[in-house]
PDB file with SEQRES, HELIX, SHEET and CRYST1 records, atoms N, CA, C and O in Angstrom:
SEQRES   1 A   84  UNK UNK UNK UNK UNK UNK UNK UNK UNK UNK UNK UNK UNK          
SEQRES   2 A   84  UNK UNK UNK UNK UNK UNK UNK UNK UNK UNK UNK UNK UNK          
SEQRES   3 A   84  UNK UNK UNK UNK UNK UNK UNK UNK UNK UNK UNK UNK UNK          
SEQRES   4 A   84  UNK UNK UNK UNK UNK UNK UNK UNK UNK UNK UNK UNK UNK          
SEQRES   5 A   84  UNK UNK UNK UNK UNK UNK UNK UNK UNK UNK UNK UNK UNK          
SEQRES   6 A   84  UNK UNK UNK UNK UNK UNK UNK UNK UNK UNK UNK UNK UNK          
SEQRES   7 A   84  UNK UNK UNK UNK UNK UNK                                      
HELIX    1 AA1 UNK A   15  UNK A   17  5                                   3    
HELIX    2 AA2 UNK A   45  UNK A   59  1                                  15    
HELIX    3 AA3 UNK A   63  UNK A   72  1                                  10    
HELIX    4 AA4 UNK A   81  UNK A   83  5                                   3    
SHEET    1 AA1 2 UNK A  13  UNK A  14  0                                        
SHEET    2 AA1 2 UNK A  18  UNK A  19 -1                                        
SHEET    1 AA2 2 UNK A  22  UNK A  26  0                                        
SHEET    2 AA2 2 UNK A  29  UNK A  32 -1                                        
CRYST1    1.000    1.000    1.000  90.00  90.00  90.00 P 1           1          
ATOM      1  N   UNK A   1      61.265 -67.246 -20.940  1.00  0.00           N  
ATOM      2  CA  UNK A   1      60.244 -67.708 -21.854  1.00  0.00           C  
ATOM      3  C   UNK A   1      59.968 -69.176 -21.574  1.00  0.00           C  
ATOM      4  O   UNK A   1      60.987 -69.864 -21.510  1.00  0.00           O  
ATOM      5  N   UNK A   2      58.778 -69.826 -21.387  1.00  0.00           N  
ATOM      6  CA  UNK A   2      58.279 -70.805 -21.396  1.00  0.00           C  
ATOM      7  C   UNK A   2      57.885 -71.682 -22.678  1.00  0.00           C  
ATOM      8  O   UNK A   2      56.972 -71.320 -23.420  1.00  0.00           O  
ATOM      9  N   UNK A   3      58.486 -72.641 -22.862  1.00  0.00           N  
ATOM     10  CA  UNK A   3      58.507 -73.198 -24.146  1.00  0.00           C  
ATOM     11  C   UNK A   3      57.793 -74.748 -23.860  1.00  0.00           C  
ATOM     12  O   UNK A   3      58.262 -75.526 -23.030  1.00  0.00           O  
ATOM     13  N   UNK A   4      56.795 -74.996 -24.548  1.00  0.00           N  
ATOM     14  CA  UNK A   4      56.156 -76.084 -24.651  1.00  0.00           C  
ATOM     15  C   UNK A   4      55.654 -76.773 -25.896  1.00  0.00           C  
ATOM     16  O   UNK A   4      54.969 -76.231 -26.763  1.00  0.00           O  
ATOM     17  N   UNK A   5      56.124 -78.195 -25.892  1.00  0.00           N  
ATOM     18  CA  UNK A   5      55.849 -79.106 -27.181  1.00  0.00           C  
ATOM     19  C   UNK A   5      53.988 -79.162 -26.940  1.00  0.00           C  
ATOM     20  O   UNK A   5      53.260 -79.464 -25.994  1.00  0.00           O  
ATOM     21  N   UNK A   6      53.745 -78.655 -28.471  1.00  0.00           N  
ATOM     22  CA  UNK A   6      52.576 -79.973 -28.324  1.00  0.00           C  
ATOM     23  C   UNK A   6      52.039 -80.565 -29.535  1.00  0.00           C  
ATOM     24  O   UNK A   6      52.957 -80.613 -30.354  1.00  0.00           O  
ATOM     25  N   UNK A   7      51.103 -80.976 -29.958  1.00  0.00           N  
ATOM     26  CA  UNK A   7      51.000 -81.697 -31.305  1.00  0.00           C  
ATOM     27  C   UNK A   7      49.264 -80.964 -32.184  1.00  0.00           C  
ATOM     28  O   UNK A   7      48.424 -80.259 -31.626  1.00  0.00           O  
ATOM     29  N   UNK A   8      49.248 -81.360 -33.322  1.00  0.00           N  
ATOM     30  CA  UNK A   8      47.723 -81.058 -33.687  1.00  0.00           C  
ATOM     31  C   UNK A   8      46.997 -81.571 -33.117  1.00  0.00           C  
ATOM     32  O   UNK A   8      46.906 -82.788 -32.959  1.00  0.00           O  
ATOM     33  N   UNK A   9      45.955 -80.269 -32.450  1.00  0.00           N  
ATOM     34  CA  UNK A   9      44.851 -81.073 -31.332  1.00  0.00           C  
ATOM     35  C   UNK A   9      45.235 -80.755 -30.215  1.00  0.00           C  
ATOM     36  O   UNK A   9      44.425 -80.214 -29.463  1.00  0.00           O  
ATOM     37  N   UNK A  10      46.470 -80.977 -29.816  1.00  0.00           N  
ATOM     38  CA  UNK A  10      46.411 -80.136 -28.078  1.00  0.00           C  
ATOM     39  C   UNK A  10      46.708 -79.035 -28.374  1.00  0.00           C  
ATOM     40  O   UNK A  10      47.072 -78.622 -29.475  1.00  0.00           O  
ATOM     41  N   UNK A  11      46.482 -78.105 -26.770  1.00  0.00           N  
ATOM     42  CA  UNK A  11      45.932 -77.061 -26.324  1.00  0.00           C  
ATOM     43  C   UNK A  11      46.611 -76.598 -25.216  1.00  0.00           C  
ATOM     44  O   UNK A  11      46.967 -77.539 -24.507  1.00  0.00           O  
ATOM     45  N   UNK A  12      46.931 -75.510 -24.788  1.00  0.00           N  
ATOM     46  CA  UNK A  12      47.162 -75.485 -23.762  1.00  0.00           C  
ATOM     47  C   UNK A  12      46.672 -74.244 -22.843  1.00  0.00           C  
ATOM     48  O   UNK A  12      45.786 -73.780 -23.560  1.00  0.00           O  
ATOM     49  N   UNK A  13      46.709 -73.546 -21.852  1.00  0.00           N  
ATOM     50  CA  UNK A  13      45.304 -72.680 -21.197  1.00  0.00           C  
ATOM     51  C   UNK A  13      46.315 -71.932 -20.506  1.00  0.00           C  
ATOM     52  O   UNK A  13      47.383 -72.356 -20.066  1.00  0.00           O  
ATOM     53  N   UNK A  14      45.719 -70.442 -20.451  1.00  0.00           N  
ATOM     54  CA  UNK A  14      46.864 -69.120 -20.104  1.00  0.00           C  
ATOM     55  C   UNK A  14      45.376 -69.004 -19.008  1.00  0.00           C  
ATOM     56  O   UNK A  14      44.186 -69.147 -19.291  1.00  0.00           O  
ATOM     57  N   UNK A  15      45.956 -68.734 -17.880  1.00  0.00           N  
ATOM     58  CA  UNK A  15      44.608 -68.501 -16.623  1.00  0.00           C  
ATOM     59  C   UNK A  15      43.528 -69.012 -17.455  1.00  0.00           C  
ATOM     60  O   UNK A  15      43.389 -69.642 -18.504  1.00  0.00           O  
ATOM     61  N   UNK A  16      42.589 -68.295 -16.245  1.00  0.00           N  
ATOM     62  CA  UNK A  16      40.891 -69.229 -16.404  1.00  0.00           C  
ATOM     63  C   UNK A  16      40.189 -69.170 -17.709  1.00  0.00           C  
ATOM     64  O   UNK A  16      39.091 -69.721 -17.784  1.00  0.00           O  
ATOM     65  N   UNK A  17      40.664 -68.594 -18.704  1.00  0.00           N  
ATOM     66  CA  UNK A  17      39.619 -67.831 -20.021  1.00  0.00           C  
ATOM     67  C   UNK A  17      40.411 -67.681 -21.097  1.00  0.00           C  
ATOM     68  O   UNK A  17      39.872 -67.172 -22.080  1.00  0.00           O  
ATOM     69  N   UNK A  18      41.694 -68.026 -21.189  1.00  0.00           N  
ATOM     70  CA  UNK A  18      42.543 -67.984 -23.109  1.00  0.00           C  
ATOM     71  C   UNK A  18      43.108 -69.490 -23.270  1.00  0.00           C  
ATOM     72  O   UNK A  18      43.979 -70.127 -22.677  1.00  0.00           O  
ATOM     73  N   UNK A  19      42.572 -69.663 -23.918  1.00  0.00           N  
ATOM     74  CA  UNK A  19      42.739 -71.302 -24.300  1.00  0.00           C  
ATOM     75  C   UNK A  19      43.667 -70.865 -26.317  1.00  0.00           C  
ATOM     76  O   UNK A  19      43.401 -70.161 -27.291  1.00  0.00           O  
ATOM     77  N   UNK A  20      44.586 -71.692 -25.956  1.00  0.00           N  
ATOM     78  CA  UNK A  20      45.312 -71.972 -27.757  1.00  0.00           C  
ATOM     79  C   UNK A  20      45.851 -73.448 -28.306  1.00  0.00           C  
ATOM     80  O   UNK A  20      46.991 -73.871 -28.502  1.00  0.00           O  
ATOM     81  N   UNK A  21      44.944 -73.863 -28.417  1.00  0.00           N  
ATOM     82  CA  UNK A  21      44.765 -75.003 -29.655  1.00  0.00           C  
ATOM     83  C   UNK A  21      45.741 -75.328 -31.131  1.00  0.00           C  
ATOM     84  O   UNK A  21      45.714 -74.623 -32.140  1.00  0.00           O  
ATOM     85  N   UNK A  22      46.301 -76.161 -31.003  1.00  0.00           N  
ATOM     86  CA  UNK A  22      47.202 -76.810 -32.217  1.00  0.00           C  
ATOM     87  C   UNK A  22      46.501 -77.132 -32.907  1.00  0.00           C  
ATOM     88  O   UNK A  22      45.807 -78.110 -32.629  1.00  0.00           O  
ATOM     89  N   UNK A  23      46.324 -76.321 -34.384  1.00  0.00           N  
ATOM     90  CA  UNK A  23      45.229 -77.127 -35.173  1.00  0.00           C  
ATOM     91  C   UNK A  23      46.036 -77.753 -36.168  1.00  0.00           C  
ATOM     92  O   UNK A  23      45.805 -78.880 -36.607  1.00  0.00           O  
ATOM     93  N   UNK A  24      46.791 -77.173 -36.452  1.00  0.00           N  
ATOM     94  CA  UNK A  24      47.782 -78.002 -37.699  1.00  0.00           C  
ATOM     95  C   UNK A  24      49.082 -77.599 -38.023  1.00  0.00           C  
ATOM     96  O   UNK A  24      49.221 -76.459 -38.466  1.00  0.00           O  
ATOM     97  N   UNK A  25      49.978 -78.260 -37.898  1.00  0.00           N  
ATOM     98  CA  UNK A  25      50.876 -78.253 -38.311  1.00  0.00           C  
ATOM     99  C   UNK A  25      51.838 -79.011 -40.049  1.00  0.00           C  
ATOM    100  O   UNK A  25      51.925 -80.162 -40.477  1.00  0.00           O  
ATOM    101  N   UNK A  26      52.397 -77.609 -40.600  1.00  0.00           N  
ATOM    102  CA  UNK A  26      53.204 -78.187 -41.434  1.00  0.00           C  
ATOM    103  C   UNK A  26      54.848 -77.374 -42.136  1.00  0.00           C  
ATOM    104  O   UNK A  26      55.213 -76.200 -42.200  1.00  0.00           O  
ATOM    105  N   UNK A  27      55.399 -78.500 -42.502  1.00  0.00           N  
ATOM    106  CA  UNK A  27      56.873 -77.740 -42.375  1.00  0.00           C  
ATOM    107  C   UNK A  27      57.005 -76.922 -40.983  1.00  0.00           C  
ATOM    108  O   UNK A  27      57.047 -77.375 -39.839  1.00  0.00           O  
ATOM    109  N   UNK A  28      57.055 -75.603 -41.419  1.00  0.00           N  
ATOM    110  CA  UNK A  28      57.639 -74.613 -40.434  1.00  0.00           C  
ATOM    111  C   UNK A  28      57.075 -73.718 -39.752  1.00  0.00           C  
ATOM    112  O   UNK A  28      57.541 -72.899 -38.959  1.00  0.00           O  
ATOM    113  N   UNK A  29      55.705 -73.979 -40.215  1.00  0.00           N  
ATOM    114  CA  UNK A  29      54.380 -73.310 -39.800  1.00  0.00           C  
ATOM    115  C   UNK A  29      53.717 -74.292 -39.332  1.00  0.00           C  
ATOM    116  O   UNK A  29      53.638 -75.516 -39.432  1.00  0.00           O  
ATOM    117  N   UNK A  30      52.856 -72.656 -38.310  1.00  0.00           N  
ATOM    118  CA  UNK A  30      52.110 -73.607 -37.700  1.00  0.00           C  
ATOM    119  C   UNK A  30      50.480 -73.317 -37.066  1.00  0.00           C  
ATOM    120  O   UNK A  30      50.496 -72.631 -36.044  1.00  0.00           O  
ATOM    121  N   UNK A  31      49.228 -73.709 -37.497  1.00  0.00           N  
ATOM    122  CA  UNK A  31      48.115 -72.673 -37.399  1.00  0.00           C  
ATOM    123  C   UNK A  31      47.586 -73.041 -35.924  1.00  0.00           C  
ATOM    124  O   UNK A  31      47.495 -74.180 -35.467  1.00  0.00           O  
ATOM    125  N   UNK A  32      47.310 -72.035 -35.384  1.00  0.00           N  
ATOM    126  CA  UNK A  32      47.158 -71.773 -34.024  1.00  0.00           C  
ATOM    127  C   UNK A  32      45.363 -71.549 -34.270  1.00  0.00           C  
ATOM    128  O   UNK A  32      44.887 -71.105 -35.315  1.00  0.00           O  
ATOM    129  N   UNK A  33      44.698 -71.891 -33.276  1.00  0.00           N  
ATOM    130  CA  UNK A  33      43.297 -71.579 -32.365  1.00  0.00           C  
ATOM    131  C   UNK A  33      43.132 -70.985 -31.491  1.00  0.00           C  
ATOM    132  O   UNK A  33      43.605 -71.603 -30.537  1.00  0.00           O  
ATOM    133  N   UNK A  34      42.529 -69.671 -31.051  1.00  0.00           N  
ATOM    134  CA  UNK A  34      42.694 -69.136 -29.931  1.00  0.00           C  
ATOM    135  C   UNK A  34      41.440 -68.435 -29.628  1.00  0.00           C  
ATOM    136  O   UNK A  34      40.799 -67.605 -30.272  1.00  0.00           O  
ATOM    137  N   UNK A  35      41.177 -69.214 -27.995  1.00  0.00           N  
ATOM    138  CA  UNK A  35      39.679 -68.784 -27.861  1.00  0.00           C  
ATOM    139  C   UNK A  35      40.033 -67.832 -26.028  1.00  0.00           C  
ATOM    140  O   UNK A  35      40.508 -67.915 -24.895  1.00  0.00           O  
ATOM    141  N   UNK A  36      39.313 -66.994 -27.053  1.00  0.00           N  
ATOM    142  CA  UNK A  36      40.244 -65.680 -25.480  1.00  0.00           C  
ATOM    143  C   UNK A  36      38.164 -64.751 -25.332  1.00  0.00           C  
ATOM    144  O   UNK A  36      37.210 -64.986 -26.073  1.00  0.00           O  
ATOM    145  N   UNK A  37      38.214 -63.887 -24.250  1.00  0.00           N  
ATOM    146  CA  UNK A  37      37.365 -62.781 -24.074  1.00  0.00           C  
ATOM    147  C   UNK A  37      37.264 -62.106 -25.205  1.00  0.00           C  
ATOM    148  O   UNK A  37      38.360 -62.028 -25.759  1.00  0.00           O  
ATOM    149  N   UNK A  38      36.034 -61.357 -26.032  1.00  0.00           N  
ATOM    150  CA  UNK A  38      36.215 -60.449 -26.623  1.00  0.00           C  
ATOM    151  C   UNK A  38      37.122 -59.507 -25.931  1.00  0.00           C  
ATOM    152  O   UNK A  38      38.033 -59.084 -26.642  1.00  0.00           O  
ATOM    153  N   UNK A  39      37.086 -59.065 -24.672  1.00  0.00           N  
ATOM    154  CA  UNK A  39      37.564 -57.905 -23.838  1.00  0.00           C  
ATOM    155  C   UNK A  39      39.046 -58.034 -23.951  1.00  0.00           C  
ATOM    156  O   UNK A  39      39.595 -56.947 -23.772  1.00  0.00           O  
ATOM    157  N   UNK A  40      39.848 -58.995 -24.186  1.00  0.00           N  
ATOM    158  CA  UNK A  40      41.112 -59.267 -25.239  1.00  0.00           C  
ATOM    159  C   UNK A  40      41.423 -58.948 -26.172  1.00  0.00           C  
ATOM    160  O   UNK A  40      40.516 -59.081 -26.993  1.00  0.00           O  
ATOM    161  N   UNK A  41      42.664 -58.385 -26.739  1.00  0.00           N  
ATOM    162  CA  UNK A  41      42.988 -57.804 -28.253  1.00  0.00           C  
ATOM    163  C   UNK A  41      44.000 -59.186 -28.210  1.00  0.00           C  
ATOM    164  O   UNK A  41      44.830 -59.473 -27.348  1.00  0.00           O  
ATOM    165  N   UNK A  42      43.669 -59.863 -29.327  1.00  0.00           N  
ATOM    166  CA  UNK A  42      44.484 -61.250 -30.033  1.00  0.00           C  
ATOM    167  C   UNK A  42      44.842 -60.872 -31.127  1.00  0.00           C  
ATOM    168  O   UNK A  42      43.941 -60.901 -31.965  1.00  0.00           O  
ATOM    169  N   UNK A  43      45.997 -60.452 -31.545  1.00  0.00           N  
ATOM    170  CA  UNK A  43      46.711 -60.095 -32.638  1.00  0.00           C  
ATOM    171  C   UNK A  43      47.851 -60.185 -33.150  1.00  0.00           C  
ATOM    172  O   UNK A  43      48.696 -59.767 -32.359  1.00  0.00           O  
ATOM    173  N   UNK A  44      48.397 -60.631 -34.366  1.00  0.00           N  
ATOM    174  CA  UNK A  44      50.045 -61.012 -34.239  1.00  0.00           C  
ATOM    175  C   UNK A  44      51.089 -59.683 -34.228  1.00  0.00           C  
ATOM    176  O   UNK A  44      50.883 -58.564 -34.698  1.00  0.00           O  
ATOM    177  N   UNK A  45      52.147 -60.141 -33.606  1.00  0.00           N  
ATOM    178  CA  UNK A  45      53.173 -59.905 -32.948  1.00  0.00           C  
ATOM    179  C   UNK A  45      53.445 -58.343 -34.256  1.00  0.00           C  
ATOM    180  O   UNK A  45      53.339 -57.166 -33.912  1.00  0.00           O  
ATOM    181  N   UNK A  46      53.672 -58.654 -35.201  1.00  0.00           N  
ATOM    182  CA  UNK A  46      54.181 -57.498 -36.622  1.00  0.00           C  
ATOM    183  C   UNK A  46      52.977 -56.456 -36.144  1.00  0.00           C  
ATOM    184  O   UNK A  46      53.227 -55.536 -35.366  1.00  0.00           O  
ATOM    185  N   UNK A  47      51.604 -56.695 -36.701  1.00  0.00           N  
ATOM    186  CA  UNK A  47      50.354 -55.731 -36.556  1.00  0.00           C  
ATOM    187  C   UNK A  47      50.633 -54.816 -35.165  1.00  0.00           C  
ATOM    188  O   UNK A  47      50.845 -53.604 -35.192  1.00  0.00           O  
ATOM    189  N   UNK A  48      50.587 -55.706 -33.853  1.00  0.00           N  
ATOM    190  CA  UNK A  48      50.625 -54.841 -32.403  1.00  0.00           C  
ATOM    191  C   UNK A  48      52.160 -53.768 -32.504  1.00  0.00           C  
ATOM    192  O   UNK A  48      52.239 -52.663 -31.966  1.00  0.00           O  
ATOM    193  N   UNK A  49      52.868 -54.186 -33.024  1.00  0.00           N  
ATOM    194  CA  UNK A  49      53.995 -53.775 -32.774  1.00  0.00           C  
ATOM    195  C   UNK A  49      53.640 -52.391 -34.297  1.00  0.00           C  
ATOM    196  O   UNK A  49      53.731 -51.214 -33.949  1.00  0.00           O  
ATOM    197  N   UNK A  50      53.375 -52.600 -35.396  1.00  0.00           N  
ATOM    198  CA  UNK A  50      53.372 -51.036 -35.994  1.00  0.00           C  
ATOM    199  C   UNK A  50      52.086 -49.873 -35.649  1.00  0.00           C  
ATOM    200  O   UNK A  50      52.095 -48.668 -35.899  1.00  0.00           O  
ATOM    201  N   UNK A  51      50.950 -50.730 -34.961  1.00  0.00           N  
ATOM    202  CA  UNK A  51      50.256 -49.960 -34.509  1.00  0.00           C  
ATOM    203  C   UNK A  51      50.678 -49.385 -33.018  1.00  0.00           C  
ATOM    204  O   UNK A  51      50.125 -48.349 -32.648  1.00  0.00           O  
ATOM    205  N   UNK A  52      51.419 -49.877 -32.351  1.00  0.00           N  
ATOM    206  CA  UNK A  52      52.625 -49.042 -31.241  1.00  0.00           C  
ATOM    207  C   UNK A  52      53.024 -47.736 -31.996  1.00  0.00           C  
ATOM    208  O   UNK A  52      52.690 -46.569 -31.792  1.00  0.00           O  
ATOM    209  N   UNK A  53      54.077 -48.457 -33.200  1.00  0.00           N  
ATOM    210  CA  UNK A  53      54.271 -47.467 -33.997  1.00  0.00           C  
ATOM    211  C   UNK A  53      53.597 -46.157 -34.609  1.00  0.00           C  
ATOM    212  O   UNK A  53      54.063 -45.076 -34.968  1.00  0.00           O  
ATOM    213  N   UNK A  54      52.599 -46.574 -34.587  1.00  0.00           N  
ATOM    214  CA  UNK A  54      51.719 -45.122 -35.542  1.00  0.00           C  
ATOM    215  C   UNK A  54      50.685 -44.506 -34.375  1.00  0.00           C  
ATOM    216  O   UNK A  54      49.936 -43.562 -34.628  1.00  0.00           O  
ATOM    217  N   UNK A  55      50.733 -45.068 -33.248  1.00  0.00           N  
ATOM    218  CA  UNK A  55      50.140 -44.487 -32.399  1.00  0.00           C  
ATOM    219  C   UNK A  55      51.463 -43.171 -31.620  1.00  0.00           C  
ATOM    220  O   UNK A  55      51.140 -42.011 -31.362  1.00  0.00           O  
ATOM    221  N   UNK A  56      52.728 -43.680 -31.409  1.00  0.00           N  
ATOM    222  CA  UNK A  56      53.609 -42.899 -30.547  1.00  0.00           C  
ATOM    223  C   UNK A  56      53.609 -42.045 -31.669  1.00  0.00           C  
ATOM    224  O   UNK A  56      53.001 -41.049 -31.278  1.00  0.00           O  
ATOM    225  N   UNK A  57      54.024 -41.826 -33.113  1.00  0.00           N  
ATOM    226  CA  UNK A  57      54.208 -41.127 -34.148  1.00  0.00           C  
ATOM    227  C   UNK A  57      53.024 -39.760 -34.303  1.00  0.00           C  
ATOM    228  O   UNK A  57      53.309 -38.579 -34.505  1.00  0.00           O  
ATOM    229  N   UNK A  58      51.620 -40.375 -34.134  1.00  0.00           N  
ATOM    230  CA  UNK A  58      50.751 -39.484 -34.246  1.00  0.00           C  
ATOM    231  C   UNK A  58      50.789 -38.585 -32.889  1.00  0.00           C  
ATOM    232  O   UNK A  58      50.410 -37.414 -32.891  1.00  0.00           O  
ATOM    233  N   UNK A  59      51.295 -39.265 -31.699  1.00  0.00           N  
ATOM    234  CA  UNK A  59      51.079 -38.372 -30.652  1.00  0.00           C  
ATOM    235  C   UNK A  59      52.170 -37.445 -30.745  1.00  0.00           C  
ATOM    236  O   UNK A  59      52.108 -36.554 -29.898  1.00  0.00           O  
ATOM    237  N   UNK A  60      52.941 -37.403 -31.359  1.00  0.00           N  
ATOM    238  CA  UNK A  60      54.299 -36.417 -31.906  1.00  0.00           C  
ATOM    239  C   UNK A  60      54.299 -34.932 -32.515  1.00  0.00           C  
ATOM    240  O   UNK A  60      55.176 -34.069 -32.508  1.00  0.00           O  
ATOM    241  N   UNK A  61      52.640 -34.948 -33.193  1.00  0.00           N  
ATOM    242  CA  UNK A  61      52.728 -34.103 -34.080  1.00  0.00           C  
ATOM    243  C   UNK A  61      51.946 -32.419 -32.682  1.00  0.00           C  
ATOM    244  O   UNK A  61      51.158 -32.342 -31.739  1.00  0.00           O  
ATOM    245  N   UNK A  62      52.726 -31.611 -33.359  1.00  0.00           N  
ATOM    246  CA  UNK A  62      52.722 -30.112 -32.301  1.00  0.00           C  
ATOM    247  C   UNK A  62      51.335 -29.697 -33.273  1.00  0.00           C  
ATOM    248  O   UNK A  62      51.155 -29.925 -34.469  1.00  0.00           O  
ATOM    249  N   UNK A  63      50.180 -28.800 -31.991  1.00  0.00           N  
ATOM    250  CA  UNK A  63      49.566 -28.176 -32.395  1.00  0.00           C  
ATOM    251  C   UNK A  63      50.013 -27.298 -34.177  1.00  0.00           C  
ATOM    252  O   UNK A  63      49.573 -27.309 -35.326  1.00  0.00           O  
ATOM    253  N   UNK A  64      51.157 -26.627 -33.377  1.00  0.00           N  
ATOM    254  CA  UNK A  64      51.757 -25.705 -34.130  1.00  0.00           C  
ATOM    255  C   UNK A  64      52.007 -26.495 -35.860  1.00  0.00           C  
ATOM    256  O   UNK A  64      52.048 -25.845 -36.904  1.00  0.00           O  
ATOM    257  N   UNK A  65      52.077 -27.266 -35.805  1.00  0.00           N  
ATOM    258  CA  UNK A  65      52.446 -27.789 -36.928  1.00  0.00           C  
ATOM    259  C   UNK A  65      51.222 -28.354 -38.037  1.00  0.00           C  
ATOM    260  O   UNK A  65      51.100 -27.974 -39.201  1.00  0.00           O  
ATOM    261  N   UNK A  66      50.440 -29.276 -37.388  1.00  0.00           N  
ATOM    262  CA  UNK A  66      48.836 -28.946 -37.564  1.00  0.00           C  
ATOM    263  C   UNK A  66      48.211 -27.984 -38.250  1.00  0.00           C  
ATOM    264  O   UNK A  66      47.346 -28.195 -39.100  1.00  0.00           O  
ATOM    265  N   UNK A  67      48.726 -26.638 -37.825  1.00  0.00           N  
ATOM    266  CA  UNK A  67      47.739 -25.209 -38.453  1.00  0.00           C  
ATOM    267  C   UNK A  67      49.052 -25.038 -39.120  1.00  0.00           C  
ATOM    268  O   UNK A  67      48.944 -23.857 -39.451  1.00  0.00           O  
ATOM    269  N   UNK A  68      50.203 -25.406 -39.536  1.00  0.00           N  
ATOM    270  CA  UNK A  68      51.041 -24.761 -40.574  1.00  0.00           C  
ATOM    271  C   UNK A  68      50.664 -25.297 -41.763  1.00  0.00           C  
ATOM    272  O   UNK A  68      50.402 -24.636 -42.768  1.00  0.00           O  
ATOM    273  N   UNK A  69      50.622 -26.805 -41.649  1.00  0.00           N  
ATOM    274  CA  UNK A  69      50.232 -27.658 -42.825  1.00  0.00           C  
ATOM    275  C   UNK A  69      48.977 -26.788 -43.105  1.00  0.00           C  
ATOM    276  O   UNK A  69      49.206 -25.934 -43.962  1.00  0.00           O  
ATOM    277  N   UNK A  70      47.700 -26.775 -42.608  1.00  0.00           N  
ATOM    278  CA  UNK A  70      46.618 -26.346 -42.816  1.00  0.00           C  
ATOM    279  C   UNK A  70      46.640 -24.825 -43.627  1.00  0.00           C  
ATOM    280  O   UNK A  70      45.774 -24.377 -44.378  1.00  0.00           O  
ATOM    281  N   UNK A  71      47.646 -24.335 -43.302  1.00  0.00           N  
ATOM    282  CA  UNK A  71      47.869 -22.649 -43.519  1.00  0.00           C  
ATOM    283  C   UNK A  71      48.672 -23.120 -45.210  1.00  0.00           C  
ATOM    284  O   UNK A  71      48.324 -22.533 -46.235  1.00  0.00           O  
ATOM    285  N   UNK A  72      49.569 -24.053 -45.223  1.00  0.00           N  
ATOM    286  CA  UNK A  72      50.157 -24.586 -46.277  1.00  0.00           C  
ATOM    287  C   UNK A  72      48.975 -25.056 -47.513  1.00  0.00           C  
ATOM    288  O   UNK A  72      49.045 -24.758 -48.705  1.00  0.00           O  
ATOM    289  N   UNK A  73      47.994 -25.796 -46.903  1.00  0.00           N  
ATOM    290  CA  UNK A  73      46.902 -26.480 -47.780  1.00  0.00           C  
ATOM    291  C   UNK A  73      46.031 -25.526 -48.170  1.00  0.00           C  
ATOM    292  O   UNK A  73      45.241 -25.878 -49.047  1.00  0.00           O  
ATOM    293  N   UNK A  74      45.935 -24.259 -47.714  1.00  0.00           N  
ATOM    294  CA  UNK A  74      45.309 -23.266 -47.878  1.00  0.00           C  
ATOM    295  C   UNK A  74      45.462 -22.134 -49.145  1.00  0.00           C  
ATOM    296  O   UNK A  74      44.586 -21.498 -49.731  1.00  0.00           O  
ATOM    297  N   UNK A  75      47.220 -22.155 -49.354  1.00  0.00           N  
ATOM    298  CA  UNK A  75      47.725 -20.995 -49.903  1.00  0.00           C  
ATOM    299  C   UNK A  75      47.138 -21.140 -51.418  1.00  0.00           C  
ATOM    300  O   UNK A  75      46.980 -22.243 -51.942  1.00  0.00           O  
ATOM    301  N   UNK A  76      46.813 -19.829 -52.105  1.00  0.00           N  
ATOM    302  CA  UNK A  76      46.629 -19.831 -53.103  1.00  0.00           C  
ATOM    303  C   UNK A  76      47.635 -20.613 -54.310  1.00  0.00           C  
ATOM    304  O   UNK A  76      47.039 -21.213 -55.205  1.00  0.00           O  
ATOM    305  N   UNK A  77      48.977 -20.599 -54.321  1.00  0.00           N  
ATOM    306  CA  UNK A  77      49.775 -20.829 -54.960  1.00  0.00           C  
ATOM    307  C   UNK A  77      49.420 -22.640 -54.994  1.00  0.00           C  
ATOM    308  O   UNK A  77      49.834 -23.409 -55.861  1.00  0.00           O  
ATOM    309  N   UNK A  78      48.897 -22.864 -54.274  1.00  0.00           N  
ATOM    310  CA  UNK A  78      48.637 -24.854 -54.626  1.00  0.00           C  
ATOM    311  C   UNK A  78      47.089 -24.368 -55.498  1.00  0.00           C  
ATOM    312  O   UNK A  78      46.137 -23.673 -55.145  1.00  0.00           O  
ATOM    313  N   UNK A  79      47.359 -25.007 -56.587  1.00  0.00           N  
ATOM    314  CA  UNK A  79      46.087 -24.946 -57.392  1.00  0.00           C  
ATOM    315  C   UNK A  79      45.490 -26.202 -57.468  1.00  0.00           C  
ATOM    316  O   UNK A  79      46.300 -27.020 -57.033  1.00  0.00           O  
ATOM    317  N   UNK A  80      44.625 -26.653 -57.758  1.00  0.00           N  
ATOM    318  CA  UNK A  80      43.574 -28.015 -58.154  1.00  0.00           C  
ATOM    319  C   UNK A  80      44.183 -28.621 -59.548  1.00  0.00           C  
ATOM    320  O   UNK A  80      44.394 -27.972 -60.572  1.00  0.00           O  
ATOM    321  N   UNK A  81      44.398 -29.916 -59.359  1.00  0.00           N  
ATOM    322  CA  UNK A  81      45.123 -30.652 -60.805  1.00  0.00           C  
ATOM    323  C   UNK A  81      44.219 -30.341 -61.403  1.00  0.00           C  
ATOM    324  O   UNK A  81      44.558 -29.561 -62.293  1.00  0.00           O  
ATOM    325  N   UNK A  82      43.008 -30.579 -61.393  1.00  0.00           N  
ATOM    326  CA  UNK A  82      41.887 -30.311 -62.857  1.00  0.00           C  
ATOM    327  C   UNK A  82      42.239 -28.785 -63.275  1.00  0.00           C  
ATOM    328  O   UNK A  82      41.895 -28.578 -64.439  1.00  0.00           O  
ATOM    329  N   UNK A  83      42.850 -27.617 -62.627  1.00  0.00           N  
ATOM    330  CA  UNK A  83      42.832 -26.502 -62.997  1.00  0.00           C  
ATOM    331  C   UNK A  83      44.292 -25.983 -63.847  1.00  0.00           C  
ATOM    332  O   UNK A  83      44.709 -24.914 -64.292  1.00  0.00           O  
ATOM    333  N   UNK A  84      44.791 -27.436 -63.777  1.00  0.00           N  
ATOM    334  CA  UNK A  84      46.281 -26.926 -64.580  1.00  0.00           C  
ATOM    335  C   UNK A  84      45.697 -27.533 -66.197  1.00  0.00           C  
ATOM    336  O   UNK A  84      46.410 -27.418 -67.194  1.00  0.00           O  
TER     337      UNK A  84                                                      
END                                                                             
């Protein structure tokens, strides 16, 4: 990992086209600027990482299981709350 100081106001440049800007700092935080391609996904670290998550999860689910639920959502024995 590459670790670099810098202050509010500098910047520093990832190849020819993502630039990230120190805009302010306080305490322990710290707000970042970041001017990248639309054709870039810029997103923090928590968000990318549970949408990993719910993407491997959804690719999990078996045809077979799909039409059981469906066969389940179907059965007469589930009635409509307004009908109880």
């Amino acid at each position: 990992m590459l670790v670099i100081r810098r202050r509010a106001g500098e910047a520093l440049v990832i190849g020819d086209d993502i630039e990230i800007e120190i805009l302010e700092t306080a305490g322990s935080s710290v707000k970042l600027g970041i001017r990248a391609p639309k054709s870039i996904p810029v997103a923090r670290k928590e968000i990318h990482v549970v949408g990993r998550q719910n993407q491997a999860a959804a690719g999990t689910i078996s045809p077979l299981a799909v039409e059981n639920l469906l066969d389940q959502l179907k059965s007469p024995s589930l009635r409509p709350i307004s009908a109880l």
